[in-house]
Each structure stands twice: as structure tokens, then as C-alpha cells.
C-alpha positions in Angstrom: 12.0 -14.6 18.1 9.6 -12.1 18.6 10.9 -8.1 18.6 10.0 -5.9 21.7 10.4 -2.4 20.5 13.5 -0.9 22.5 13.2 2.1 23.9 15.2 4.8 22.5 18.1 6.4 24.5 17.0 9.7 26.5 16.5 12.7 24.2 16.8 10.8 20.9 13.7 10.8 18.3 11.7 7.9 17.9 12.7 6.4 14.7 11.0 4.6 11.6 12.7 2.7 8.6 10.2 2.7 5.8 11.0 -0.3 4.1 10.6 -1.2 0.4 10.3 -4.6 -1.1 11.4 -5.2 -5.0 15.0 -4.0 -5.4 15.8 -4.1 -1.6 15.1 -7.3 0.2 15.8 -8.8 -3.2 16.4 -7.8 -7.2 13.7 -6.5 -8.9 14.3 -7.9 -12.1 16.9 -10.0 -13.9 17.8 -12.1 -11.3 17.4 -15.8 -10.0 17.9 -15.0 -6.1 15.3 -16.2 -3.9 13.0 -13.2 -2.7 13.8 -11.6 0.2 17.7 -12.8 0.3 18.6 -9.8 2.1 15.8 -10.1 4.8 18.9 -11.2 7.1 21.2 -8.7 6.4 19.2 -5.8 6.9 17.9 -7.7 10.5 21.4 -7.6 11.2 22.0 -3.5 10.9 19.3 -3.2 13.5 19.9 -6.0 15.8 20.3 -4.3 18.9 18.8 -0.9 18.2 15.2 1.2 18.7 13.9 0.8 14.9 10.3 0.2 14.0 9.5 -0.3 10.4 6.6 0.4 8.3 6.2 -1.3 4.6 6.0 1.5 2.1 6.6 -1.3 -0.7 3.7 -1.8 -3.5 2.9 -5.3 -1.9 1.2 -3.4 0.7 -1.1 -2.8 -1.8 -2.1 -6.7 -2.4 -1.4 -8.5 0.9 -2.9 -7.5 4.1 -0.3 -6.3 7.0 -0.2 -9.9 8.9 0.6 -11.9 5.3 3.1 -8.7 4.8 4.9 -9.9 8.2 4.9 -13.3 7.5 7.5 -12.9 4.1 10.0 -11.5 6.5 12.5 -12.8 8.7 10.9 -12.6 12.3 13.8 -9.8 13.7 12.1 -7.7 10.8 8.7 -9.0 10.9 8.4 -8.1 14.9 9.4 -5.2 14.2 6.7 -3.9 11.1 4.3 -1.4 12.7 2.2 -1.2 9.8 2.0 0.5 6.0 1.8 3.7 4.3 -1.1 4.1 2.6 -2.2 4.6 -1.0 0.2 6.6 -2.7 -0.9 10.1 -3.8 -0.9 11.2 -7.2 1.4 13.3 -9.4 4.7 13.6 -8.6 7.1 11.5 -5.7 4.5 9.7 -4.5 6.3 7.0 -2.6 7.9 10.5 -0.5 4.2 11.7 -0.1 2.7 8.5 0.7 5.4 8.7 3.6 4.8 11.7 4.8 1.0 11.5 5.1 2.0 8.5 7.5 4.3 10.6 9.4 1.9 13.4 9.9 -0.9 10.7 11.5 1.9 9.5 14.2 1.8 12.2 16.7 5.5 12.8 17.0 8.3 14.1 15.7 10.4 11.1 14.4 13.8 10.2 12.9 12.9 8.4 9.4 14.8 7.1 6.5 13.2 5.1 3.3 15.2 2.4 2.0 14.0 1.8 -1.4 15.3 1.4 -5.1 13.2 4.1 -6.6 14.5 7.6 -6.4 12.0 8.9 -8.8 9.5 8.2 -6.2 11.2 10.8 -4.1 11.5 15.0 -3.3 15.6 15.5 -3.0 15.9 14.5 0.9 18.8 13.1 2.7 16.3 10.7 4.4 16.3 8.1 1.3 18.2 5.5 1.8 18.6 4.5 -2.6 19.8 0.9 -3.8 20.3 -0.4 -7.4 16.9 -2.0 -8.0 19.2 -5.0 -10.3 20.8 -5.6 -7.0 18.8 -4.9 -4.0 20.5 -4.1 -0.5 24.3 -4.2 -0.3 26.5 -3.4 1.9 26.7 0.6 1.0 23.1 0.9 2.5 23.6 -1.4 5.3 25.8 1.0 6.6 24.0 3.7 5.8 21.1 2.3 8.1 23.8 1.4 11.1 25.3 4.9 10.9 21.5 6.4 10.5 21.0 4.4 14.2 23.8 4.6 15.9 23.6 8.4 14.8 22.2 11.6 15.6 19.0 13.0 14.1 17.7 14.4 11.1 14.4 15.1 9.4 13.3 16.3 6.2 10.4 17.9 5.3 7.3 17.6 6.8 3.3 16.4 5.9 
């Protein structure tokens, strides 16, 4: 099934889930699951609701954007409107990498980062964290459902 962006309600911001890879769609380490075991469950928080998602994960890195689609589930997959780029250097670069994208959209937007790495990020209420050993659970499933069936916030800006 392919995605159709849904428009967002009147008055709301546009908003964009930047998604990580290792230690959210599956464990990072120490773990037999399959990759991307949690592909479905994260489909399922925004079933029904105006998210777009762009891969901030290091695989961006080594696969171009249409193999990058393909390892997804097609509700997430039809949904990927591209990648951040390279990630700057010093300090939080996954956070910088993501606002450099943000500042080339045009818009103001409604963002959150789901991703295992808080190290990689400025303190912002816009990171989404899970337990890299883990990946997603339900904590930050509901996270991202609140985050869309809620009102807007951003921080910082590029």
C-alpha cells in the first residue's frame, strides 16, 4: 500500500518524524531479533495521521534513498521524504545534521527525532530517546501518537 501524504488539519504545522535506524526499528547490539522488527509498530502510531519522515540514521550514509525505502515496511516506506545530510562536526551532530534539513524546507514544521543516541543531541523536547539494547517500545510509541494527535512545538532553529 502506497502512502499519500495527508494533509494536515487547518492551522496545524506540517510535521516530520526523523527517523533513526539501529536501536529503533531494531536493537543495536546484543540481540538476535530480525532487523527492523519494529517497522510495524511504529506504522501503526501513524496510521491515520499527516507524518512524513526523513531517515537521519547512519545507513543514509551507505544506501541510496530508494534501497533506504525498500528495508521498511511500505506504511513507512511511502511515507520517507528523503535524508539528512552529512552530519556536522563537533558536538550533537545528529541534532545539527537535523536542523540544516529543516532550514532547506521552507516552512516552519512540527519535528521530533526518534533515535537511541542522546549524545547526538542539544537538550530539546523534540527527541524522541529509546534504549539502543531495545529499540522502540511502547513508551515512545506513545510518545509519537501523543506528538500527532497533539499540539505543536519546536525547538531551536538552523
Amino acid at each position: 500500500m502506497t502512502h499519500t501524504n495527508l494533509p494536515n488539519p487547518a492551522g496545524s504545522l506540517r510535521k516530520i518524524l526523523f527517523l533513526d535506524f539501529d536501536g529503533v526499528l531494531h536493537p543495536a547490539w546484543g540481540n538476535s531479533l530480525p532487523e527492523f522488527v519494529h517497522a510495524h509498530a511504529l506504522a501503526q502510531a501513524i496510521a491515520g495521521r499527516p507524518c512524513e519522515i526523513v531517515i537521519s540514521s547512519t545507513w543514509r550514509e551507505h544506501y541510496p534513498l530508494a534501497q533506504l525505502k525498500q528495508f521498511l515496511v511500505p506504511e513507512l516506506a511511502g511515507r520517507v521524504i528523503g535524508v539528512t545530510g552529512q552530519d556536522p562536526p563537533g558536538r550533537y551532530p545528529r541534532h545539527k545534521a537535523i536542523l540544516q534539513y529543516l532550514a532547506t524546507v521552507g516552512e516552519e514544521v512540527d519535528w521530533r527525532a526518534l533515535d537511541d543516541s542522546g549524545a547526538e543531541f542539544h537538550e530539546c523536547p523534540n527527541l524522541i530517546l529509546c534504549d539502543g539494547a531495545v529499540g522502540l517500545q511502547r513508551a515512545q510509541v506513545e510518545q509519537v501518537s501523543e506528538w500527532l494527535d497533539d499540539g505543536s512545538f519546536t525547538c531551536g532553529s538552523a
